[in-house]
C-alpha positions in Angstrom: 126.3 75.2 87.3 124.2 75.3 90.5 121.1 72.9 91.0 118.3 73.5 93.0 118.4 71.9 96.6 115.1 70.1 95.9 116.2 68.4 92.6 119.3 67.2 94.3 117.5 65.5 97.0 115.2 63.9 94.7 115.8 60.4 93.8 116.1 59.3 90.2 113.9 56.2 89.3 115.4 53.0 90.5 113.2 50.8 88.3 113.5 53.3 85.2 117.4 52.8 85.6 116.9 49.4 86.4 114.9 49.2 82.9 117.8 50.6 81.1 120.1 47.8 82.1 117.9 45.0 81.8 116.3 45.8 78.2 118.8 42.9 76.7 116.6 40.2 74.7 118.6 37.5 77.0 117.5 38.9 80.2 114.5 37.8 82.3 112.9 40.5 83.7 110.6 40.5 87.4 111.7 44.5 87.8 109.2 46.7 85.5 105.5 47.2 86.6 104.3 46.7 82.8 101.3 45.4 81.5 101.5 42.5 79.2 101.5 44.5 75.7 99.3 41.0 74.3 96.8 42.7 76.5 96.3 46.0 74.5 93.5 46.3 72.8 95.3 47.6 69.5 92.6 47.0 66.7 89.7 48.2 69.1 92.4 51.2 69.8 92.9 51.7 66.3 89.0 51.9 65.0 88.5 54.5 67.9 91.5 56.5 66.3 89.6 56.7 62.9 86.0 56.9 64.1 87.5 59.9 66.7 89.0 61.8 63.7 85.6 61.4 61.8 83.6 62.7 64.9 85.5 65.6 66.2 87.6 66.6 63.2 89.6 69.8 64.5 88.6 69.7 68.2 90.9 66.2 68.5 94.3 68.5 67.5 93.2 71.9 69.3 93.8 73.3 72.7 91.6 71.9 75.2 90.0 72.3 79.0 92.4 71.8 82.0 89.4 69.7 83.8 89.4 67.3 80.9 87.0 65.7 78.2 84.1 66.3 80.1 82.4 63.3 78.3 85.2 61.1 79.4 85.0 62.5 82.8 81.1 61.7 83.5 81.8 58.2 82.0 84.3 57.8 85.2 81.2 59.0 87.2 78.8 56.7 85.8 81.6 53.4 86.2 82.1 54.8 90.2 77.8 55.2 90.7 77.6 51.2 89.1 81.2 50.0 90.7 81.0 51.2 93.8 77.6 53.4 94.3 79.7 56.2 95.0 78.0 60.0 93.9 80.5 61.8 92.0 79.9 65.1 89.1 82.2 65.7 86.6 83.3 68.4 88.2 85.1 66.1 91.3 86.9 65.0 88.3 90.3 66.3 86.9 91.8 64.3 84.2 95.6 64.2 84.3 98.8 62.9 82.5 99.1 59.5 84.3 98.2 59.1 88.0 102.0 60.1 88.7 101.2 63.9 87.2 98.5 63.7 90.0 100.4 62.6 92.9 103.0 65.7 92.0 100.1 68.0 91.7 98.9 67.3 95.2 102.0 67.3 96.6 102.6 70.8 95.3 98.9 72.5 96.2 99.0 70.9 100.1 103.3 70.7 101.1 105.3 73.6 102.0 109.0 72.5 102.4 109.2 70.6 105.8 105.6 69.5 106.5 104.5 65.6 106.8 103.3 62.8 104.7 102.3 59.4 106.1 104.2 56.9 103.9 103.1 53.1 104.0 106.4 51.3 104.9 107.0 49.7 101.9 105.5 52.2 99.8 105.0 53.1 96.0 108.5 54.3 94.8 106.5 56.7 92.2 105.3 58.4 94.7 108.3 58.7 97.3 109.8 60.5 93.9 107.0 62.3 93.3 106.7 64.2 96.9 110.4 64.1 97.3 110.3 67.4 94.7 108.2 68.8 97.7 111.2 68.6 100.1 109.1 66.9 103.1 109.0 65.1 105.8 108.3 61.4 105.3 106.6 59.5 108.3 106.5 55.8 107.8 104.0 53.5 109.0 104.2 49.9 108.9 102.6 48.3 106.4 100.8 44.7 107.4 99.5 41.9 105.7 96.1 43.5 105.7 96.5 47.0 105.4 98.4 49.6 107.2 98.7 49.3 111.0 96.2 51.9 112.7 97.8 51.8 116.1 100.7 53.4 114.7 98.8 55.3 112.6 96.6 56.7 115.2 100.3 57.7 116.8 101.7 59.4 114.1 99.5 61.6 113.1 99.0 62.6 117.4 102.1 63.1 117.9 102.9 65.3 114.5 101.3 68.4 113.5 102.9 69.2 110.5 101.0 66.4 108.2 99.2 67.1 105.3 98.4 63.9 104.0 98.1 59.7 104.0 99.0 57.9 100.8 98.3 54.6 100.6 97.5 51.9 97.8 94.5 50.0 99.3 94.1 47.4 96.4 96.8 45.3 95.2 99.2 47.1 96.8 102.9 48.3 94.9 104.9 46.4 95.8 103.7 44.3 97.9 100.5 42.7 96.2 99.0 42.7 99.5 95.2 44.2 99.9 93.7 46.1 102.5 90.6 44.2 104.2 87.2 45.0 104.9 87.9 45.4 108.8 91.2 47.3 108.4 89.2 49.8 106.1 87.0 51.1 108.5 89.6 50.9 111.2 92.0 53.3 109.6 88.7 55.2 108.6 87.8 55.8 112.2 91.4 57.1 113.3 91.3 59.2 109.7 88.1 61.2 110.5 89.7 62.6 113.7 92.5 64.5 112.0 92.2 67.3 109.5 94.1 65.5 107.1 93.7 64.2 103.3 93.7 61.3 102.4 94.8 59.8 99.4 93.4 56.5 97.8 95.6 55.6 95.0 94.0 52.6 92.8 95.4 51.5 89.0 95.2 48.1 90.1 91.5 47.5 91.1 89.9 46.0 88.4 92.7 43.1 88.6 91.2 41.2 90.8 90.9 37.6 90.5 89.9 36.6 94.1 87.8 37.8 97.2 85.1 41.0 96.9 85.6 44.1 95.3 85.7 46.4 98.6 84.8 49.8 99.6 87.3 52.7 99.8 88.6 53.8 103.0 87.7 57.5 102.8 86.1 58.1 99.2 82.3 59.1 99.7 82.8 59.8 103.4 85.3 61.5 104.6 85.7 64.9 103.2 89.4 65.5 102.8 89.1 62.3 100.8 91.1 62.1 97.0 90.7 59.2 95.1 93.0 58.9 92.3 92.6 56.0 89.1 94.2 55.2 86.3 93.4 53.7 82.2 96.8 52.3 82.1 96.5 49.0 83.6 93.1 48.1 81.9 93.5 49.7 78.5 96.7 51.3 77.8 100.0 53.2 79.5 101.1 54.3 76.9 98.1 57.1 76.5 99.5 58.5 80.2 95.8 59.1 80.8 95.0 59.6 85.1 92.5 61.2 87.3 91.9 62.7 90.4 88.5 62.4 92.1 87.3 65.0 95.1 84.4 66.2 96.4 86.3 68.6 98.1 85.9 71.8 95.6 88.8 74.0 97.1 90.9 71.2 96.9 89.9 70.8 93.3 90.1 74.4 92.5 93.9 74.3 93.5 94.8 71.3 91.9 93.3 72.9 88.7 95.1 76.0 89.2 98.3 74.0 89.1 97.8 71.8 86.7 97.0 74.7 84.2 100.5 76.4 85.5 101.9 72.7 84.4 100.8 71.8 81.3 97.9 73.8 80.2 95.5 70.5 80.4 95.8 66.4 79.2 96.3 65.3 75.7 93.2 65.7 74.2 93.9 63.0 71.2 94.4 60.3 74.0 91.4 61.4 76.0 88.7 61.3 73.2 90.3 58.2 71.4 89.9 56.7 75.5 86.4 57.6 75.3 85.6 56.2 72.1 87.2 53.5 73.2 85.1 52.9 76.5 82.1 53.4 74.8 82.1 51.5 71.7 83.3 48.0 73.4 82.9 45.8 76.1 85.5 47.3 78.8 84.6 44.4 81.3 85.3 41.5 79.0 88.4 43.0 78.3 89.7 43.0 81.6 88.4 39.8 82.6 90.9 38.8 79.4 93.7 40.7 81.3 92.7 39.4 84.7 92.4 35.8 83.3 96.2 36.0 82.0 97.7 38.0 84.5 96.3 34.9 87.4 97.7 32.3 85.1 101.2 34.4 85.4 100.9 34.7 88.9 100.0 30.8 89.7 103.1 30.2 87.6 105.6 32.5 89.7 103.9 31.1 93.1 104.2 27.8 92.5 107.3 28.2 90.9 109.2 30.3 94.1 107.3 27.0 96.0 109.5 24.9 94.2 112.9 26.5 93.8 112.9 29.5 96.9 114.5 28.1 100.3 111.5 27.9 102.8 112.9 30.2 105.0 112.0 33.0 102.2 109.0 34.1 103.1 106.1 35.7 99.9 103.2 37.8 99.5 100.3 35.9 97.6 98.2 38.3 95.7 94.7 38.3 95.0 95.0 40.4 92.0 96.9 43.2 90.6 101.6 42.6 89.3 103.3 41.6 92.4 104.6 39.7 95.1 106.7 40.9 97.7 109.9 38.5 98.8 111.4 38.5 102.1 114.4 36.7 102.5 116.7 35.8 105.2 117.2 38.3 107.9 120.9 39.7 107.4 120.5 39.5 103.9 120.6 42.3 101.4 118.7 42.5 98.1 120.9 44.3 96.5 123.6 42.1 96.5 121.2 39.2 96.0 120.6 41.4 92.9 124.1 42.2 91.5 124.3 38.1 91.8 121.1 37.3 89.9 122.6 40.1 87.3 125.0 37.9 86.7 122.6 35.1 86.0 120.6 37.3 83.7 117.3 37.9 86.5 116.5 41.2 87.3 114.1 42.6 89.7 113.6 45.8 91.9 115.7 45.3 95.6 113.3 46.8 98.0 115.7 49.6 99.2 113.9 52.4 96.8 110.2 51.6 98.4 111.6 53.0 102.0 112.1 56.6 102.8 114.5 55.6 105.4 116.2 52.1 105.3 118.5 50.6 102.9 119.9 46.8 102.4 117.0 45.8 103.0 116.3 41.6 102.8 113.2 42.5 100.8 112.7 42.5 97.3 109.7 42.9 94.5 108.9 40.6 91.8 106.5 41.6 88.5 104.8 38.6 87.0 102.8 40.3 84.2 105.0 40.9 81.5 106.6 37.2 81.5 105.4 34.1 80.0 104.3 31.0 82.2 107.5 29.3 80.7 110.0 32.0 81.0 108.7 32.8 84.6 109.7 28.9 86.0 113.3 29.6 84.3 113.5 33.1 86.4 112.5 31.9 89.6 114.4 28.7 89.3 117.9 30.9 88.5 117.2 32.8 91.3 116.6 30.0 93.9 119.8 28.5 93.0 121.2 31.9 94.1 119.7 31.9 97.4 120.5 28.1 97.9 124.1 29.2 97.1 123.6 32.3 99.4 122.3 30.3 102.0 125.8 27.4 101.9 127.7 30.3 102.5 126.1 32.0 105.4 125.6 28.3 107.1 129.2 28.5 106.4 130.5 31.4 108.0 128.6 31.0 111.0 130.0 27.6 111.1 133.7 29.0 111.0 
């Protein structure tokens, strides 16, 4: 049997395989990025189900739009004109299975085999797997403690033609927790607007802020190769797989339409309607603050608990909001072994090889606080700072011999 070249080059999931091993009731897991399931709003869920079957009968199980619910959609631009005072019509909306469904459907209206996307170095695995099916060309910019680093930016995409497209994560970053700030915003804004370029502003992890200012978007409202894409599985559910994908750009839209009808006709229509009800029969702001609430609790717990066991020569992210922290160990030493070890100790979490297009054995590494409890998240972090203690003895060691 003979594969396609693009399906062999594409990488399988690292954390979806990782999941697979790590499933074991005994094993403490940092690797997935999944919401705390005490989070999901399952009676509130389950009313909408029945009170959505009442109200639309028929239309809940038949074929629907490939745009989406459009009452679902012009509640997103009613949250965006209050959130952020951003103008948006329902038709700059496209609903879609899960913001990774979006980041494929872009890839396939704007790549042709061989043509550029800026990467932030780390970036979002999803979507390095995502564009891979593309075939492209991966540039990687570095990715700094308050956004992506315009310099080289402004470099890149001067020196290279060929790209399409910018993805970045501006809030709450995946994986590193980090956010973009105000000033780095409207830096990378000023190099954007020079270049016929889209770019893309992927944000599920907004609304999980805890500390600072909600900020504005780098490109969304202003630049007009801008897409802004946002998800309901953080704040509601993932299991629903509900997305969207937000441009004022109408060519743009029209082609991402046209594919996403050649890919699945349109979104579940059950999930989208019982979302809806959902939204608009409770208070969506008190739940999150819930999540929010829990989710800071967690990630105090994991902070002050790699404080206490972690070497200080490991060196951490500390988020604002959002599932992560980012881990840099010792130079010279490689996460994935650091992983096979903590394995052993039953501690899993995601090396950072798969979040670069380009490096591996990396000394970085991803940890993801929200699915653990306060208690179990000391016991994690202090079986993994023994490691690096240990890790540390030997290295001390063999530079000593």
């Amino acid at each position: 049997m003979k594969y396609s070249d693009k399906i062999q080059k594409t990488p399988s999931s690292f954390i979806r395989n990782i999941l697979k091993v790590t499933d074991a009731p005994d094993v403490i897991s940092f690797a997935g990025g999944l919401p705390n399931p005490i989070s999901f709003p399952i009676e509130e869920l389950q009313s909408s189900i029945n009170h959505a079957i009442v109200e639309n009968g028929a239309k809940l199980f038949q074929y629907s739009t490939t745009e989406g619910y459009l009452p679902l959609r012009q509640y997103i631009v009613d949250k965006y004109k209050k959130d952020y005072g951003l103008d948006f019509d329902p038709q700059d909306i496209l609903i879609t299975t899960g913001s990774q469904q979006a980041l494929q459907l872009i890839s396939q209206v704007l790549l042709n085999k061989g043509e550029g996307i800026v990467m932030e170095e780390p970036g979002y695995l999803g979507a390095i797997q995502a564009f891979s099916l593309a075939e492209p060309e991966f540039y990687s910019v570095t990715l700094e403690g308050d956004g992506l680093n315009a310099e080289q930016l402004e470099q890149t995409l001067a020196n290279n033609d060929n790209i399409k497209f910018i993805y970045t994560v501006p809030n709450f970053h995946n994986p590193t927790g980090i956010t973009y700030s105000r000033e780095k915003r409207e830096e990378l804004y000023e190099v954007v607007k020079k270049y016929d370029v889209v770019l893309i502003e992927d944000d599920p992890y907004g609304e999980l802020r805890w500390n600072g200012e909600k900020l504005p978007y780098i490109g969304a409202g202003r630049l007009e190769n801008s897409v802004l894409l946002g998800s309901f599985s953080k704040i509601v559910t993932p299991g629903m797989r509900l997305g969207f994908v937000i441009t004022k750009n109408k060519e743009l839209m029209h082609h991402i339409n046209t594919v996403k009808q050649a890919t699945d006709l349109h979104t579940n229509i059950f999930s989208q309607m019982i979302i809806h009800d959902y939204l608009t029969s409770n208070d969506l702001q008190s739940h999150v603050s819930k999540i929010i609430n829990l989710y800071e609790t967690q990630a105090n717990a994991m902070l002050n608990a790699i404080a206490k066991y972690f070497p200080s020569t490991v060196k951490y992210t500390k988020p604002d909001g959002g599932m992560f922290i980012w881990v840099t160990l010792e130079e010279g030493t490689s996460a994935l072994e650091f992983f096979d070890k903590a394995m052993e100790k039953k501690v899993a979490f995601v090396p950072g090889d798969p979040f670069y297009t380009d490096k591996t054995h990396v000394n970085t590494l991803r940890l993801n606080y929200t699915n653990s409890s306060p208690e179990i998240i000391e016991e994690g972090i202090k079986r993994l700072g023994k490691i690096l203690y240990s890790l540390s003895a030997q290295e001390a060691d063999r530079i000593a011999n």
